[in-house]
GUNUVEX-84031 format. One record per residue (C-alpha): residue in three letters; y, z, x; chain. Coordinates in steps of 0.05 Angstrom, whole numbers, plus 5000, padded with zeros to 4 digits. Layout:
REM residues N
 code    Y    Z    X unit
  Ala    Y    Z    X    A
...
REM end
This chain:
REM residues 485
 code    Y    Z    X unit
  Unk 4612 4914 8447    A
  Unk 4697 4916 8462    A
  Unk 4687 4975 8512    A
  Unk 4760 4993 8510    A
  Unk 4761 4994 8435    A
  Unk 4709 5043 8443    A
  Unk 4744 5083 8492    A
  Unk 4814 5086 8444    A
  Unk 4777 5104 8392    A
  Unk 4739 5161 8421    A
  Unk 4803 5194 8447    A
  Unk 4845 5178 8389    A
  Unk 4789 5215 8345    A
  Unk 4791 5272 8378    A
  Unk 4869 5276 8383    A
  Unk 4883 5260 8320    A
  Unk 4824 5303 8282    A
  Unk 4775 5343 8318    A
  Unk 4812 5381 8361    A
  Unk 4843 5403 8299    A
  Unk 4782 5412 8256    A
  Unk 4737 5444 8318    A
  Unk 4807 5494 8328    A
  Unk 4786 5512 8250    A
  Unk 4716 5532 8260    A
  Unk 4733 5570 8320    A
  Unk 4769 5622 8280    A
  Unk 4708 5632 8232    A
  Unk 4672 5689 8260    A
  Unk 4603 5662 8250    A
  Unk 4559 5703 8301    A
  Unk 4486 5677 8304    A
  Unk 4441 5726 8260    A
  Unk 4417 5772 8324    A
  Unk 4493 5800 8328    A
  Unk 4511 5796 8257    A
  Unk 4453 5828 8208    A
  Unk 4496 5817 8151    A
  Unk 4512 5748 8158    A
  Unk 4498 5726 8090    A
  Unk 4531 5781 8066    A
  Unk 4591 5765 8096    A
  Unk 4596 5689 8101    A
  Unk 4615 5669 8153    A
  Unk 4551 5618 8169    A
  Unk 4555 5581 8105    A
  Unk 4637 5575 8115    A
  Unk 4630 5543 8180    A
  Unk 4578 5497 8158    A
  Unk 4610 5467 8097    A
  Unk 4671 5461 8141    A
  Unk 4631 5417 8196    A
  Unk 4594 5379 8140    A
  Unk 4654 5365 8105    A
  Unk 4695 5335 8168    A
  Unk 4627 5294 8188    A
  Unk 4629 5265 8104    A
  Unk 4692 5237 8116    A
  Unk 4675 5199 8179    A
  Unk 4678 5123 8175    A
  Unk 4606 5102 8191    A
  Unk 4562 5060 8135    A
  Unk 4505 5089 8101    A
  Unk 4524 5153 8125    A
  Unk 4490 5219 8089    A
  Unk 4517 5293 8105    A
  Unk 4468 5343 8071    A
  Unk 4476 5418 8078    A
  Unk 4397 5437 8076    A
  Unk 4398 5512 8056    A
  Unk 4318 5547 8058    A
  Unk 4307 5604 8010    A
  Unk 4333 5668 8057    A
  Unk 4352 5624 8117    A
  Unk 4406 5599 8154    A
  Unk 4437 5536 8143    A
  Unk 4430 5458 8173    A
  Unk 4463 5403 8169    A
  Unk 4427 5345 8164    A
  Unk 4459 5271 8167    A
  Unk 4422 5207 8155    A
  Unk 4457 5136 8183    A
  Unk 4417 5069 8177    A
  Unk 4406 5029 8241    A
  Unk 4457 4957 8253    A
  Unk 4417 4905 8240    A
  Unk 4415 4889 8313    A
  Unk 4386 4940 8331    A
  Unk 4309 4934 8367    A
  Unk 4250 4971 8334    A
  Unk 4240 5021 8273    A
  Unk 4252 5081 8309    A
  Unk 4291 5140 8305    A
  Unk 4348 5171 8350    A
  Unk 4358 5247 8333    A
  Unk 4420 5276 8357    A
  Unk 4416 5353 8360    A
  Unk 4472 5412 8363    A
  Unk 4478 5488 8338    A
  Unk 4536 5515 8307    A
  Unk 4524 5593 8303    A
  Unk 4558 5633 8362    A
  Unk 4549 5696 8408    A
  Unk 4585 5756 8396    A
  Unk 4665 5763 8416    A
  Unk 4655 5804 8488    A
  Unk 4721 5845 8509    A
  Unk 4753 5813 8576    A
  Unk 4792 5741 8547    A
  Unk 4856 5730 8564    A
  Unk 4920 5759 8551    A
  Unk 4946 5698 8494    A
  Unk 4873 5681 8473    A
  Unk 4815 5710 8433    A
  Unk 4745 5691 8416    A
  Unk 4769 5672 8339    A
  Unk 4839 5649 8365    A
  Unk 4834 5576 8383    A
  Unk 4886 5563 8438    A
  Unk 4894 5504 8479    A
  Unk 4921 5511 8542    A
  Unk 4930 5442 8584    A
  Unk 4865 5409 8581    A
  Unk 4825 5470 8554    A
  Unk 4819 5489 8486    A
  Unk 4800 5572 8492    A
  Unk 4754 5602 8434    A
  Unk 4691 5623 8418    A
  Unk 4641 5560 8401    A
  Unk 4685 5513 8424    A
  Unk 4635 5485 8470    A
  Unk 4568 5530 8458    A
  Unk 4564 5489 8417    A
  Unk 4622 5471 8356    A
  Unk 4634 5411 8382    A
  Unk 4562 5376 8384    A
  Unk 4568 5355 8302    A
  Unk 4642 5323 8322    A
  Unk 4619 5291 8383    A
  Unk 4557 5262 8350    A
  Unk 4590 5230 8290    A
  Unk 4646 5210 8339    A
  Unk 4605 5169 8380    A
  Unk 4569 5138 8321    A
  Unk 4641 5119 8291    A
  Unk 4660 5086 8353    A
  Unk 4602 5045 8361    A
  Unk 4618 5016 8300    A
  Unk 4693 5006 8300    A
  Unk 4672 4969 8381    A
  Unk 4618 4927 8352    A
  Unk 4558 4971 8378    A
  Unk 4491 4979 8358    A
  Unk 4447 5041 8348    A
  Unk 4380 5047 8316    A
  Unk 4370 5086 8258    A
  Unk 4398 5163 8271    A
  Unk 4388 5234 8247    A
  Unk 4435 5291 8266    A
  Unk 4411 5360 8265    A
  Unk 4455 5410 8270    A
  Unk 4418 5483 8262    A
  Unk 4450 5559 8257    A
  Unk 4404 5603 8292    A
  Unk 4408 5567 8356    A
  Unk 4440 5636 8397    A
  Unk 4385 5681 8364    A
  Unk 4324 5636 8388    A
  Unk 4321 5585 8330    A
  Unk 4267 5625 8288    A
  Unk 4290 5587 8237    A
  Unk 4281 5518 8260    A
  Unk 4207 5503 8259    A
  Unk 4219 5516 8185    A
  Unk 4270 5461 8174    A
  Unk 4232 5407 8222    A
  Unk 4176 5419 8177    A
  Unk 4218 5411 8110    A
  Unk 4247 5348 8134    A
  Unk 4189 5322 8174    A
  Unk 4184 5250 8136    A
  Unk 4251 5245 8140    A
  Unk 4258 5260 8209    A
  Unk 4222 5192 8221    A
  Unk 4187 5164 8289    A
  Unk 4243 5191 8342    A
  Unk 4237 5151 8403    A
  Unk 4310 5176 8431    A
  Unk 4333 5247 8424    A
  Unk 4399 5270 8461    A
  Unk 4420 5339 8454    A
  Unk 4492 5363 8465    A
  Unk 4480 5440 8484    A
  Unk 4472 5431 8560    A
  Unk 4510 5441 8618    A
  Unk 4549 5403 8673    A
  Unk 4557 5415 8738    A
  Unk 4619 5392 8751    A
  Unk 4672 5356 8699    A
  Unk 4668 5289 8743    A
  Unk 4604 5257 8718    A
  Unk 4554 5254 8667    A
  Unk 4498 5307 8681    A
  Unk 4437 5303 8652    A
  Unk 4389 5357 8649    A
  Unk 4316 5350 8671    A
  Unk 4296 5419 8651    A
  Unk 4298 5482 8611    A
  Unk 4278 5560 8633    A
  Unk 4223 5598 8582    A
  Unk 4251 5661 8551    A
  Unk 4212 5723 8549    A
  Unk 4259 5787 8507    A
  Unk 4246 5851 8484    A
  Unk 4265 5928 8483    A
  Unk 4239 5973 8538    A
  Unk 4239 6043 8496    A
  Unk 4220 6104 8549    A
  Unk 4220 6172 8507    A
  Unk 4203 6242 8540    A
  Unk 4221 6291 8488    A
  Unk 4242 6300 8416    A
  Unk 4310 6313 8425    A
  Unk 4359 6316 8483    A
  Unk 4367 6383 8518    A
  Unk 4411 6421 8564    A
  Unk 4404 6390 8632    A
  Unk 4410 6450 8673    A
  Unk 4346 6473 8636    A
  Unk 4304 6419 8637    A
  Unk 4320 6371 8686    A
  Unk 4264 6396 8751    A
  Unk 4210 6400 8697    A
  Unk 4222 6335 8649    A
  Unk 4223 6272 8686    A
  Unk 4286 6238 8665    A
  Unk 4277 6178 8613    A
  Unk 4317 6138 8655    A
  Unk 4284 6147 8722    A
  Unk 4219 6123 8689    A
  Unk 4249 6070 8668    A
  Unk 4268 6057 8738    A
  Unk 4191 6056 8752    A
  Unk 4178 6018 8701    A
  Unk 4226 5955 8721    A
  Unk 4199 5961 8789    A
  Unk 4126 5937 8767    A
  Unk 4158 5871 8744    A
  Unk 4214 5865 8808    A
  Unk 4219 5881 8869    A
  Unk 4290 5907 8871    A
  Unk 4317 5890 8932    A
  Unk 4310 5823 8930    A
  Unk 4298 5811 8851    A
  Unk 4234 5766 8862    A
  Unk 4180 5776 8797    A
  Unk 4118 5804 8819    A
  Unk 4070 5785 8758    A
  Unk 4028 5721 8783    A
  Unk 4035 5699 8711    A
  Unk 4111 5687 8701    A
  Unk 4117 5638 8762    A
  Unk 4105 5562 8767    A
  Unk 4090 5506 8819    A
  Unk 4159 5461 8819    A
  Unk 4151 5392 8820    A
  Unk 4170 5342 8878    A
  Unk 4211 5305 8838    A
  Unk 4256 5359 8808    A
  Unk 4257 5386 8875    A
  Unk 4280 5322 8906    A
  Unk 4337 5320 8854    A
  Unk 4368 5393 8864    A
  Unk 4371 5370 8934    A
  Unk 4415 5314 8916    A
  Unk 4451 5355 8874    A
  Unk 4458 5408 8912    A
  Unk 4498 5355 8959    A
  Unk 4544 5342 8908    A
  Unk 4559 5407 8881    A
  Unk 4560 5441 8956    A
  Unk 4594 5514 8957    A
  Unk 4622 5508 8873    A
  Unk 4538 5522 8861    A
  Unk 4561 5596 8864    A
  Unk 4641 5589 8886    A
  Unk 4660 5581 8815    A
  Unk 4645 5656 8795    A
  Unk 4692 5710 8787    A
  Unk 4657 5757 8842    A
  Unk 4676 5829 8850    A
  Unk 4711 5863 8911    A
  Unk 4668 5840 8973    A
  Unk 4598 5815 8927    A
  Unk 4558 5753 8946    A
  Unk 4503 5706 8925    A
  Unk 4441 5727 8940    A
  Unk 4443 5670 8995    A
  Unk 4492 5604 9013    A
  Unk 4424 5553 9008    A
  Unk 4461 5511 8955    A
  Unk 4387 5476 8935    A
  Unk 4356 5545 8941    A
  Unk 4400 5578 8888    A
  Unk 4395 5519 8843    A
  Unk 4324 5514 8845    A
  Unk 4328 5606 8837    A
  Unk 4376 5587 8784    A
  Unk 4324 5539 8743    A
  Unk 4251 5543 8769    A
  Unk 4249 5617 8786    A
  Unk 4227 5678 8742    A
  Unk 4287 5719 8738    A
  Unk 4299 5799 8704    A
  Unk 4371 5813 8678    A
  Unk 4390 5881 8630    A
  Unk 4431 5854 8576    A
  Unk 4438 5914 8540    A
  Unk 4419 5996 8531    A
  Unk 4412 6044 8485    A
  Unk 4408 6122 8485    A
  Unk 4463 6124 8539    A
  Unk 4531 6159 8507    A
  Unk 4589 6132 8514    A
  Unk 4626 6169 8580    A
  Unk 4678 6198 8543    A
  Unk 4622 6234 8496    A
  Unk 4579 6243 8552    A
  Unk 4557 6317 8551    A
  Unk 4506 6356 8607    A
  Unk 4441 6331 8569    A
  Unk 4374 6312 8590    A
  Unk 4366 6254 8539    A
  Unk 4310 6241 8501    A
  Unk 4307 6165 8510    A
  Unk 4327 6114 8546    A
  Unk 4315 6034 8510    A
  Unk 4336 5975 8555    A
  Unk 4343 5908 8531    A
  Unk 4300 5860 8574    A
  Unk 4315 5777 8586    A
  Unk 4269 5745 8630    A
  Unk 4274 5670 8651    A
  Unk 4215 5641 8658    A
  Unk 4201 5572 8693    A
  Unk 4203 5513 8656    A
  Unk 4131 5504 8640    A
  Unk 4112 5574 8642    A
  Unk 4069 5595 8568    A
  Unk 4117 5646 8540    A
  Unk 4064 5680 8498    A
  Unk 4022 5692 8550    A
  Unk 4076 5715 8599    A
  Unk 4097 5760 8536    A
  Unk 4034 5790 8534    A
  Unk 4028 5808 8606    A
  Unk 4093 5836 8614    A
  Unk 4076 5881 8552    A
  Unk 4004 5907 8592    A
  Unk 4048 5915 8659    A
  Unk 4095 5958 8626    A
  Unk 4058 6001 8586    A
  Unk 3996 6015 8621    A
  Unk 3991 6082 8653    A
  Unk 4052 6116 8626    A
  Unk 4086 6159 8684    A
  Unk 4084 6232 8662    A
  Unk 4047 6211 8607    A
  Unk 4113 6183 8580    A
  Unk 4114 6149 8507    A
  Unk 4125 6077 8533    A
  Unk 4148 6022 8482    A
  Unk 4160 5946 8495    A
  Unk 4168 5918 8435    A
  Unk 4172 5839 8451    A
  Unk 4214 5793 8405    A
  Unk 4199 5723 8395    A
  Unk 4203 5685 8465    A
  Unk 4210 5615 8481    A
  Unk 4183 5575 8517    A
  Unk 4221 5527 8570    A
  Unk 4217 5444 8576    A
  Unk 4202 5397 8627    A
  Unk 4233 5333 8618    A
  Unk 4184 5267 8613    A
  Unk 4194 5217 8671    A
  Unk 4257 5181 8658    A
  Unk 4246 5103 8617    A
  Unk 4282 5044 8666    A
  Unk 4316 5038 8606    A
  Unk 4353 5104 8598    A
  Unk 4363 5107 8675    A
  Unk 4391 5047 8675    A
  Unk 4434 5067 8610    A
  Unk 4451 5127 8649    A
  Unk 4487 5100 8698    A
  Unk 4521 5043 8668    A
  Unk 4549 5099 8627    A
  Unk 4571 5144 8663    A
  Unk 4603 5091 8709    A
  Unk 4646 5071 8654    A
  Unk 4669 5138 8622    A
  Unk 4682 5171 8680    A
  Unk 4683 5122 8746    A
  Unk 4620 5160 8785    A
  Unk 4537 5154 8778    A
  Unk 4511 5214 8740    A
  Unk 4474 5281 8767    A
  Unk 4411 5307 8743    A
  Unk 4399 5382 8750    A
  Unk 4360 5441 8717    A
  Unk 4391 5488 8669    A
  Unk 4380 5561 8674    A
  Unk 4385 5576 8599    A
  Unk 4341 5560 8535    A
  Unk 4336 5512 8477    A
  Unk 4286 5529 8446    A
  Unk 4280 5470 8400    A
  Unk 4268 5422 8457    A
  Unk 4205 5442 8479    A
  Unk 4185 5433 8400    A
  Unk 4209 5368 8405    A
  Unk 4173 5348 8460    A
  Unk 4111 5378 8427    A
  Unk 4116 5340 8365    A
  Unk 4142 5275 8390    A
  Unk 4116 5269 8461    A
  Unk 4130 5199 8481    A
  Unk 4208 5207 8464    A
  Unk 4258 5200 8512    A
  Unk 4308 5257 8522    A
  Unk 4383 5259 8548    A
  Unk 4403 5334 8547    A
  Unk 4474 5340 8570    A
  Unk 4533 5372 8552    A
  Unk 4604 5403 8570    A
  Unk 4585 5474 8599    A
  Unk 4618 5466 8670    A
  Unk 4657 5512 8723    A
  Unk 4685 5574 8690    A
  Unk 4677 5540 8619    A
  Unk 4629 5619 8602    A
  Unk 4594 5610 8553    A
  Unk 4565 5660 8517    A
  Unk 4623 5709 8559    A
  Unk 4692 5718 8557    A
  Unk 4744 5656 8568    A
  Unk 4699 5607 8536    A
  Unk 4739 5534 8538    A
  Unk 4718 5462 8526    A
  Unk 4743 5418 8574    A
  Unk 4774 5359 8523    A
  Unk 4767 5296 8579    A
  Unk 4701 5319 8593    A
  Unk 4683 5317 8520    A
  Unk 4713 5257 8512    A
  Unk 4674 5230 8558    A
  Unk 4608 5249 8538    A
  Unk 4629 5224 8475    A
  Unk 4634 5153 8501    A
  Unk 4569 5166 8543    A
  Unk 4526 5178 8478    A
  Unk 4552 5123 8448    A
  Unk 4547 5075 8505    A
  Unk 4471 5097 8513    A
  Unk 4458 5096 8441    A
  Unk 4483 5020 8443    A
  Unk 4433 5013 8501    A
  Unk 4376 5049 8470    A
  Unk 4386 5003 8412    A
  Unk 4395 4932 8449    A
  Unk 4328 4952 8495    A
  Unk 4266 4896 8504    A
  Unk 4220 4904 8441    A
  Unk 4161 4937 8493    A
  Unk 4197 4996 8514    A
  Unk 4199 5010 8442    A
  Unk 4143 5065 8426    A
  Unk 4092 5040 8375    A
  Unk 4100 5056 8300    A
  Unk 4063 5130 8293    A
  Unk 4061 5167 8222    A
  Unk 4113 5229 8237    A
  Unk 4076 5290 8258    A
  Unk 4062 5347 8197    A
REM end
């Protein structure tokens, strides 16, 4: 493979045409399906997928399919088909995976940008999607094209790019049953959804927290009331609440308490945050945009990245029943509902942790309190398998020539929930999970960028491993196994 021709072509791609056509879909508003209930309604989903699917059609690459796969009442995916070179080692698959539905605007960007206003500043293009996770479809095809315009190989490929990622892909397990025969036997699957630690190397990511969501609802009364007459004889909605959040945390120093929504970390994954953690140093928490005199809940660098990705955590992400202050009256409210995100560890059961939290919460009502958690679906997290000499090897080589340094491999502290399906359904496939979510890049916040050499990049990266993955001896090849129903 001409490794320079597969560098110029990977940068003169995305000059020329993505960064154009990924500036396009970041002015479609297409929030996932948990912040826009009328998304079919409105749009907005099925614009931004026919805009992806038809920049991926025109793509040089032979044998290339682009189908927009639409399920009765369902959000979209695009699914694309490419043949293997003839080169390439084995009958196996290589699915590529990406999301294209986003999280809601947030106030706070700044002054000149705008979640739906693509603007590139320097290096950075700004705007919502841009790299949770637009540009996964781009990069993907990218890659593919450049193999072939350098003279690479790459076995045969899917691309799967869903739109329900952001609200817990309920709608996936659907599709990967629709298109199971066609998904083939998957030996390789890289994912583009992940973070990086740093824009220096390529990082891959060993593993994935569990999810468990749902709505605390505390209600006391009725209807709210004045609070100089009832506040000494109804307990306040709020401070049970308070009581309630205590039986899962202990507040002051935001440790879980429930036996059942921890997990025993692995040497291994221990042994690589601590090399890690020697790279990244202080930017493991320097990189935030703290508050007046506010600091990490310590300065361990491998302590916070194992809290950060091995460590049941609690975090409020939203309320309800609390007025607004300008509208804020002298009333003992009737309710207070409190949206609840726990992390789980990686290989923590979320149904079961689901179903414990529910029992600690609404056993034993204080006050005899009408207590409410009313779970939504969770997810559960992903361990990564032990890492092929193969992809290591591939790894390295890689990210030595896209970006001059030996990769990192680290924990992330978010979800993808179709990962740990994957690994269910094929579980002798190998997995590199990386991506372009590095210092101050916020996703799901305000100020979300992509970081264009970083993409880049990990453009060249997938392509470089997909060459490898396709050029590997016959016997790391898995054997041929009828796709799983």
């Amino acid at each position: 493979m001409d490794q320079e021709r597969l560098s110029q072509h990977i940068d003169e791609l995305w000059d020329v045409s993505i960064i154009a056509a990924l500036s396009a879909y970041i002015r479609i508003p297409n929030k996932s399906p948990f912040f826009d209930a009328q998304w079919r309604e409105h749009g907005h989903m099925q614009r931004a997928a026919e805009w992806i699917a038809s920049w991926c059609r025109a793509r040089q690459i032979p044998g290339l399919q682009v189908e927009l796969v639409q399920l009765a009442g369902r959000t979209p995916v695009i699914f694309m088909e490419i043949p293997g070179t003839a080169d390439a080692a084995g009958e196996d698959t290589v699915l590529l995976y990406g999301h294209l539905d986003k999280q809601p605007e947030l106030g706070g960007w700044l002054e000149g940008t705008g979640p739906w206003q693509p603007t590139l500043r320097g290096d950075r293009l700004y705007g919502r999607g841009s790299a949770d996770d637009g540009y996964a479809a781009f990069a993907a095809l990218a890659a593919l094209e450049a193999l072939h315009a350098a003279g690479g190989s790459h076995a045969r490929c899917v691309v799967l790019i869903e739109a329900c990622e952001e609200s817990g892909s309920y709608d996936l397990p659907h599709y990967v049953a629709h298109l199971s025969k066609r998904l083939g036997d998957v030996s390789f699957v890289v994912c583009l959804d992940s973070g990086c630690g740093d824009y220096e190397r390529l990082w891959s990511t060993t593993s994935l927290r569990g999810l468990v969501m749902g709505n605390l609802v505390v209600r006391v009364l009725e209807e709210g009331v004045h609070s100089g007459d009832a506040s000494g004889i109804v307990a306040s909605s709020f401070r049970i609440a308070r009581q309630l959040l205590s039986r899962l945390e202990d507040e002051r120093t935001g440790e879980l308490k429930l036996r059942q929504l921890h997990a025993r970390v692995p040497k291994e994954r221990k042994q690589q945050t601590e090399l890690t953690a020697k790279v990244l140093k202080k930017s493991v928490y320097a990189g935030y945009r703290w508050a007046g005199k506010m600091r990490p809940v310590q300065t361990d660098p491998a302590q916070l990245l194992l809290r950060r990705t091995w460590s049941p955590t609690l975090c409020i992400t939203a309320a309800a029943g609390l007025p607004d202050l300008s509208s804020a009256g002298n009333v003992l409210r009737a309710s207070t509902t409190l949206k609840l995100s726990i992390r789980l560890p990686p290989t923590c059961d979320a149904k079961r942790a689901t179903a414990r939290v529910k029992h600690t919460l609404e056993k034993q009502p204080p006050y005899g309190a009408l207590v409410r958690f009313e779970a939504e679906d969770g997810a559960d997290g992903w361990d990564a398998p032990a890492l092929a000499p193969w992809l290591g090897e591939a790894l390295r080589s890689a990210s030595r020539a896209s970006f001059g340094k030996d990769p990192c491999f680290m924990g992330e502290g978010g979800s993808i929930p179709f990962m740990a399906m994957l690994g269910r359904k094929f579980p002798r496939a190998q997995f590199l999970i990386t991506g372009v979510l590095g210092p101050q890049s916020n996703a799901h916040g305000p100020n979300e960028f992509l970081h264009l050499p970083t993409a880049k990049r990990v453009t060249a990266c997938v392509a470089r491993v997909l060459d490898a993955h396709a050029q590997r001896a016959p016997s790391a090849a898995p054997r041929r196994r009828r796709p799983a129903k």
